[in-house]
C-alpha positions in Angstrom: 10.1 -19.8 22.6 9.3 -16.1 22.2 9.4 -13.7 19.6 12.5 -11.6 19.4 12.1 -7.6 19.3 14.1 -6.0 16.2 13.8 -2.6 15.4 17.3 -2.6 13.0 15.4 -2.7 9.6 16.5 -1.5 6.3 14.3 0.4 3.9 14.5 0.8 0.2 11.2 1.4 -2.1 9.4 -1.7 -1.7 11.6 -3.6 0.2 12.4 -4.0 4.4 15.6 -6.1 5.1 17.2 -6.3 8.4 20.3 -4.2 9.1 22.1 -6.9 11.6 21.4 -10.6 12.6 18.8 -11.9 14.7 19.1 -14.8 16.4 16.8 -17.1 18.6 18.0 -20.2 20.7 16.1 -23.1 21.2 15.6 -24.3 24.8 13.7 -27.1 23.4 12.6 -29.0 20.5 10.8 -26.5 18.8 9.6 -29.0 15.5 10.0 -28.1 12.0 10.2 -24.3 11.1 8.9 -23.3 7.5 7.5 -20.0 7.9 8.5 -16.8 9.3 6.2 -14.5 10.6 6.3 -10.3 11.0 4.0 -9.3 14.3 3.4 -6.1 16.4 3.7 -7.0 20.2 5.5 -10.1 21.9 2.4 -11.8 22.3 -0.7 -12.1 20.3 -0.8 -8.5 18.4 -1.3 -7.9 14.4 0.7 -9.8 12.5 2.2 -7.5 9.5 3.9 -9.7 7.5 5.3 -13.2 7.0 7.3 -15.5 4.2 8.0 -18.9 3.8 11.8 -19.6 4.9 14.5 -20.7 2.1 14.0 -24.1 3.5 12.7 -25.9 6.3 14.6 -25.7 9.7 14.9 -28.6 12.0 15.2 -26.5 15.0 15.9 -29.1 17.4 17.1 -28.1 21.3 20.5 -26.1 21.7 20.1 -25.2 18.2 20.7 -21.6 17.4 18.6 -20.4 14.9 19.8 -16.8 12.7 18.9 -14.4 10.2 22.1 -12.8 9.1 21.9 -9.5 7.7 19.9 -8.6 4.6 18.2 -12.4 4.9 14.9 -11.5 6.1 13.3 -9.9 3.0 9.8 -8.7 3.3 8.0 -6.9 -0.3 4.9 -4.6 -0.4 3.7 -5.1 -3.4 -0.4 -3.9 -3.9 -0.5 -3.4 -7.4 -2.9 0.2 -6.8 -0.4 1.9 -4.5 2.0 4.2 -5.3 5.6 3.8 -4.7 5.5 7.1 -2.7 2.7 6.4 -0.2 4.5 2.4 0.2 7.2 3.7 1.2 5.5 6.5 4.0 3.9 3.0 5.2 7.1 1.2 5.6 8.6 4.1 7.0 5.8 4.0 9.5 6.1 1.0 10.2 9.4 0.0 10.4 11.3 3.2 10.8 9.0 4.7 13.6 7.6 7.9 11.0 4.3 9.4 12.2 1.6 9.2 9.8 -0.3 12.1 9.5 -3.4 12.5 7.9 -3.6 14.8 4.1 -6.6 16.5 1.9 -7.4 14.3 -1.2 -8.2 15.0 -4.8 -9.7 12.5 -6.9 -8.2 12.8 -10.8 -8.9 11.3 -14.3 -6.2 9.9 -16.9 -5.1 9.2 -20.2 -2.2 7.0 -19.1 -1.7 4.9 -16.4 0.1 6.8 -13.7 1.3 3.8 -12.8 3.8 2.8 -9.5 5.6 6.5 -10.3 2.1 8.2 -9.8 2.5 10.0 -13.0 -0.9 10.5 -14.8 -1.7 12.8 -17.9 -4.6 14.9 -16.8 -7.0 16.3 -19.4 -5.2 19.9 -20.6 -8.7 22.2 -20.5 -9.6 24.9 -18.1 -12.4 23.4 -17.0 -10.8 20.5 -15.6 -9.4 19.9 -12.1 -8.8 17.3 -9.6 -11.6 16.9 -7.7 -11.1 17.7 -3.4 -12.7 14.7 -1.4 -12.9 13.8 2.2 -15.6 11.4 2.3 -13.7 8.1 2.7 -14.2 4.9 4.8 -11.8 1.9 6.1 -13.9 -1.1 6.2 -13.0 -3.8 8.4 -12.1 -6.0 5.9 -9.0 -3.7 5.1 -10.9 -1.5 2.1 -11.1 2.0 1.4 -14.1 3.1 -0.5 -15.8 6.6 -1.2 -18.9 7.3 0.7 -20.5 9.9 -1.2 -20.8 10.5 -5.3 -17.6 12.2 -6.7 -18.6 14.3 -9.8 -16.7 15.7 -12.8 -18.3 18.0 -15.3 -17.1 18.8 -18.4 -17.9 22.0 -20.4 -15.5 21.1 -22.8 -14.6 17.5 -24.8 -12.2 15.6 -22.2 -11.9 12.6 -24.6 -11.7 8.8 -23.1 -10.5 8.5 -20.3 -9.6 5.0 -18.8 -7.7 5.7 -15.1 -8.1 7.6 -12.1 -6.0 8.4 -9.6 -6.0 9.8 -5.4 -3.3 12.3 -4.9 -2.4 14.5 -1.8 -2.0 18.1 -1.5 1.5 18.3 -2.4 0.0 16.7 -6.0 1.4 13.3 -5.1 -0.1 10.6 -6.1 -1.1 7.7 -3.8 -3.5 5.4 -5.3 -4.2 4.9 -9.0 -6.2 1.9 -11.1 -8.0 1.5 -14.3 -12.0 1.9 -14.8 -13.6 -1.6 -15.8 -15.0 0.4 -18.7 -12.9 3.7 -19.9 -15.4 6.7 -19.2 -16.6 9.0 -22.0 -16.4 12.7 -20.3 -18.1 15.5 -22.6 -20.5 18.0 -21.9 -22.7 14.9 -22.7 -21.6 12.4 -20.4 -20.3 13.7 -16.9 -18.6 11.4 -14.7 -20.0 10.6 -12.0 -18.3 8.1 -9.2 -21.3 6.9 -7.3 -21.1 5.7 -3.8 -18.7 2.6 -2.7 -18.1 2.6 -6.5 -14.1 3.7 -5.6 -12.6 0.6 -3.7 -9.2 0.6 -2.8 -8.1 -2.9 -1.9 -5.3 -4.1 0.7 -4.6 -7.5 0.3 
Protein backbone atom coordinates (compact mmCIF):
# COMPACT_ATOMS: atom_id res chain seq x y z
CA UNK A 1 0.00 0.00 0.00
CA UNK A 2 1.02 3.63 -0.35
CA UNK A 3 -0.53 6.76 -0.81
CA UNK A 4 -0.89 7.96 -4.27
CA UNK A 5 0.53 11.69 -5.17
CA UNK A 6 -2.37 13.84 -7.00
CA UNK A 7 -1.81 17.27 -7.69
CA UNK A 8 -4.97 17.48 -10.50
CA UNK A 9 -7.58 19.19 -8.10
CA UNK A 10 -10.45 21.29 -8.89
CA UNK A 11 -11.28 24.43 -7.05
CA UNK A 12 -14.59 26.27 -6.74
CA UNK A 13 -15.46 28.46 -3.46
CA UNK A 14 -15.65 26.01 -0.79
CA UNK A 15 -15.20 22.99 -2.63
CA UNK A 16 -11.80 20.78 -3.98
CA UNK A 17 -12.77 17.93 -6.38
CA UNK A 18 -10.37 16.02 -8.37
CA UNK A 19 -9.91 16.98 -12.08
CA UNK A 20 -9.00 13.13 -13.35
CA UNK A 21 -9.16 9.60 -11.75
CA UNK A 22 -6.97 8.12 -9.22
CA UNK A 23 -6.54 4.87 -8.84
CA UNK A 24 -4.64 2.43 -6.44
CA UNK A 25 -4.19 -1.39 -6.91
CA UNK A 26 -4.11 -3.80 -4.29
CA UNK A 27 -1.19 -6.17 -4.10
CA UNK A 28 -2.81 -7.69 -1.21
CA UNK A 29 -5.75 -7.92 1.00
CA UNK A 30 -5.91 -4.61 2.13
CA UNK A 31 -9.31 -5.24 4.69
CA UNK A 32 -12.35 -3.08 4.59
CA UNK A 33 -11.86 0.60 3.38
CA UNK A 34 -14.44 3.18 4.90
CA UNK A 35 -12.56 6.29 5.05
CA UNK A 36 -10.58 8.36 2.84
CA UNK A 37 -7.93 10.35 4.06
CA UNK A 38 -6.16 13.93 2.57
CA UNK A 39 -2.29 14.03 3.84
CA UNK A 40 0.85 16.17 2.91
CA UNK A 41 3.85 13.75 2.28
CA UNK A 42 3.90 9.96 1.33
CA UNK A 43 4.58 8.95 4.69
CA UNK A 44 3.52 10.23 7.99
CA UNK A 45 3.07 14.12 7.27
CA UNK A 46 -0.25 16.39 8.26
CA UNK A 47 -3.10 15.07 7.32
CA UNK A 48 -5.48 17.95 5.79
CA UNK A 49 -8.50 16.39 5.27
CA UNK A 50 -10.49 13.17 5.17
CA UNK A 51 -14.37 11.81 4.52
CA UNK A 52 -16.00 8.80 4.93
CA UNK A 53 -16.36 6.91 1.48
CA UNK A 54 -20.04 6.38 -0.13
CA UNK A 55 -19.77 2.98 1.12
CA UNK A 56 -17.43 0.49 2.44
CA UNK A 57 -14.85 -1.07 -0.02
CA UNK A 58 -13.86 -4.67 0.22
CA UNK A 59 -10.55 -4.07 -1.24
CA UNK A 60 -9.46 -7.50 -1.50
CA UNK A 61 -5.93 -8.44 -3.69
CA UNK A 62 -5.91 -7.64 -7.50
CA UNK A 63 -8.59 -5.31 -6.82
CA UNK A 64 -8.37 -1.91 -8.35
CA UNK A 65 -9.61 0.64 -6.33
CA UNK A 66 -10.72 4.39 -8.19
CA UNK A 67 -11.86 7.76 -7.75
CA UNK A 68 -13.28 8.90 -11.01
CA UNK A 69 -13.39 12.39 -11.63
CA UNK A 70 -15.26 14.88 -9.46
CA UNK A 71 -15.80 11.86 -6.77
CA UNK A 72 -13.45 12.91 -4.21
CA UNK A 73 -15.29 15.95 -2.68
CA UNK A 74 -13.60 17.68 0.18
CA UNK A 75 -15.77 21.08 1.86
CA UNK A 76 -14.12 23.85 4.11
CA UNK A 77 -16.69 24.94 5.83
CA UNK A 78 -15.52 27.09 9.40
CA UNK A 79 -18.50 28.95 10.00
CA UNK A 80 -16.05 32.50 10.96
CA UNK A 81 -14.17 32.53 7.67
CA UNK A 82 -14.86 34.30 4.80
CA UNK A 83 -15.43 32.90 1.46
CA UNK A 84 -12.49 35.03 0.19
CA UNK A 85 -9.66 34.07 2.52
CA UNK A 86 -11.17 29.97 2.13
CA UNK A 87 -10.60 30.10 -1.05
CA UNK A 88 -6.72 31.85 -0.80
CA UNK A 89 -6.29 28.62 1.60
CA UNK A 90 -7.45 26.13 -0.93
CA UNK A 91 -5.66 27.81 -3.52
CA UNK A 92 -2.70 27.32 -1.24
CA UNK A 93 -3.16 24.29 -0.74
CA UNK A 94 -4.19 22.58 -3.55
CA UNK A 95 -3.27 24.88 -6.36
CA UNK A 96 0.35 25.58 -5.20
CA UNK A 97 -0.51 29.72 -4.46
CA UNK A 98 2.04 31.40 -2.11
CA UNK A 99 0.56 32.83 0.93
CA UNK A 100 1.75 35.90 1.85
CA UNK A 101 1.34 37.65 4.83
CA UNK A 102 -1.22 41.21 5.01
CA UNK A 103 -1.81 44.27 7.62
CA UNK A 104 -5.09 43.72 9.61
CA UNK A 105 -7.82 46.02 10.80
CA UNK A 106 -10.18 45.00 13.41
CA UNK A 107 -13.97 46.52 12.57
CA UNK A 108 -17.38 46.72 14.31
CA UNK A 109 -21.02 45.95 12.73
CA UNK A 110 -24.47 46.37 12.46
CA UNK A 111 -25.06 43.27 10.29
CA UNK A 112 -23.46 40.20 10.04
CA UNK A 113 -20.93 40.38 7.25
CA UNK A 114 -21.50 37.13 6.93
CA UNK A 115 -19.62 34.32 4.32
CA UNK A 116 -19.57 37.49 1.61
CA UNK A 117 -17.56 39.64 4.25
CA UNK A 118 -19.95 42.40 3.92
CA UNK A 119 -20.42 44.40 7.19
CA UNK A 120 -22.21 47.79 7.73
CA UNK A 121 -19.67 49.92 9.56
CA UNK A 122 -20.91 52.73 11.91
CA UNK A 123 -21.31 56.02 9.27
CA UNK A 124 -19.42 58.77 11.73
CA UNK A 125 -16.09 60.46 11.25
CA UNK A 126 -14.81 59.29 14.19
CA UNK A 127 -14.97 55.84 13.33
CA UNK A 128 -12.42 53.57 11.63
CA UNK A 129 -11.24 50.13 11.44
CA UNK A 130 -8.85 49.60 13.87
CA UNK A 131 -4.89 48.56 12.37
CA UNK A 132 -3.63 45.40 14.45
CA UNK A 133 -0.60 43.23 14.28
CA UNK A 134 -0.54 41.67 17.61
CA UNK A 135 -1.82 38.10 16.83
CA UNK A 136 -0.91 34.54 17.89
CA UNK A 137 -1.43 30.83 16.40
CA UNK A 138 -1.73 28.61 19.29
CA UNK A 139 -0.90 25.09 18.87
CA UNK A 140 -4.13 24.02 19.26
CA UNK A 141 -4.96 25.61 15.70
CA UNK A 142 -6.36 29.23 17.34
CA UNK A 143 -5.81 32.64 16.53
CA UNK A 144 -6.22 35.11 19.33
CA UNK A 145 -5.25 38.87 19.90
CA UNK A 146 -2.40 39.39 22.24
CA UNK A 147 -2.82 42.85 23.19
CA UNK A 148 -6.20 45.06 24.06
CA UNK A 149 -7.77 46.42 20.79
CA UNK A 150 -9.63 49.77 21.59
CA UNK A 151 -12.39 51.83 19.88
CA UNK A 152 -13.40 55.17 21.05
CA UNK A 153 -16.23 56.86 20.27
CA UNK A 154 -16.81 60.72 20.38
CA UNK A 155 -19.94 60.29 18.86
CA UNK A 156 -23.21 57.72 19.53
CA UNK A 157 -22.12 54.39 17.38
CA UNK A 158 -25.36 52.64 18.46
CA UNK A 159 -25.41 48.64 19.30
CA UNK A 160 -23.25 46.99 17.76
CA UNK A 161 -23.40 43.12 17.79
CA UNK A 162 -20.36 41.79 15.08
CA UNK A 163 -16.89 42.36 14.35
CA UNK A 164 -14.97 41.60 11.64
CA UNK A 165 -10.76 41.12 10.48
CA UNK A 166 -10.21 42.53 7.07
CA UNK A 167 -6.95 43.06 4.98
CA UNK A 168 -5.65 46.02 3.46
CA UNK A 169 -7.40 45.77 0.27
CA UNK A 170 -10.68 46.11 2.88
CA UNK A 171 -11.45 42.42 2.48
CA UNK A 172 -12.77 40.79 4.89
CA UNK A 173 -11.43 37.56 6.31
CA UNK A 174 -12.86 36.66 9.58
CA UNK A 175 -16.15 37.82 11.07
CA UNK A 176 -18.48 36.48 14.22
CA UNK A 177 -20.93 37.79 16.57
CA UNK A 178 -20.12 39.30 20.26
CA UNK A 179 -21.70 36.91 23.04
CA UNK A 180 -23.31 40.16 24.23
CA UNK A 181 -23.86 43.07 21.44
CA UNK A 182 -21.50 46.03 22.71
CA UNK A 183 -22.93 49.55 23.57
CA UNK A 184 -20.21 52.07 21.85
CA UNK A 185 -20.84 55.88 22.94
CA UNK A 186 -18.71 58.36 24.27
CA UNK A 187 -19.85 56.40 27.55
CA UNK A 188 -18.94 52.99 26.83
CA UNK A 189 -15.67 52.45 24.61
CA UNK A 190 -14.99 49.20 23.39
CA UNK A 191 -12.46 47.69 24.42
CA UNK A 192 -11.24 43.93 23.18
CA UNK A 193 -9.09 42.78 26.04
CA UNK A 194 -6.37 40.29 25.57
CA UNK A 195 -7.07 36.56 24.14
CA UNK A 196 -10.71 37.89 24.23
CA UNK A 197 -10.64 37.63 20.07
CA UNK A 198 -10.46 33.79 19.25
CA UNK A 199 -10.63 32.64 15.97
CA UNK A 200 -11.20 28.94 15.90
CA UNK A 201 -10.07 26.22 13.24
CA UNK A 202 -11.78 23.13 13.70
Amino acid sequence: YNRVLYTHWKISGRDVTNNTTITWYTRSDWGTLVYFLLWDAPVGGNLLGYGALPAPIAAGSGKVISFKKGNLQLRFVPATITDYLTNRFLEHLFGNVALVSVNTYVGLSYTNPGPSGTPTTPVSPDYHDIPFLGWQVTDDSRLVNLDTISFIPIRDWGILPYLFIRDGENRVLFYSAFITPVVANPYSPVNIEPTFLTIVFD
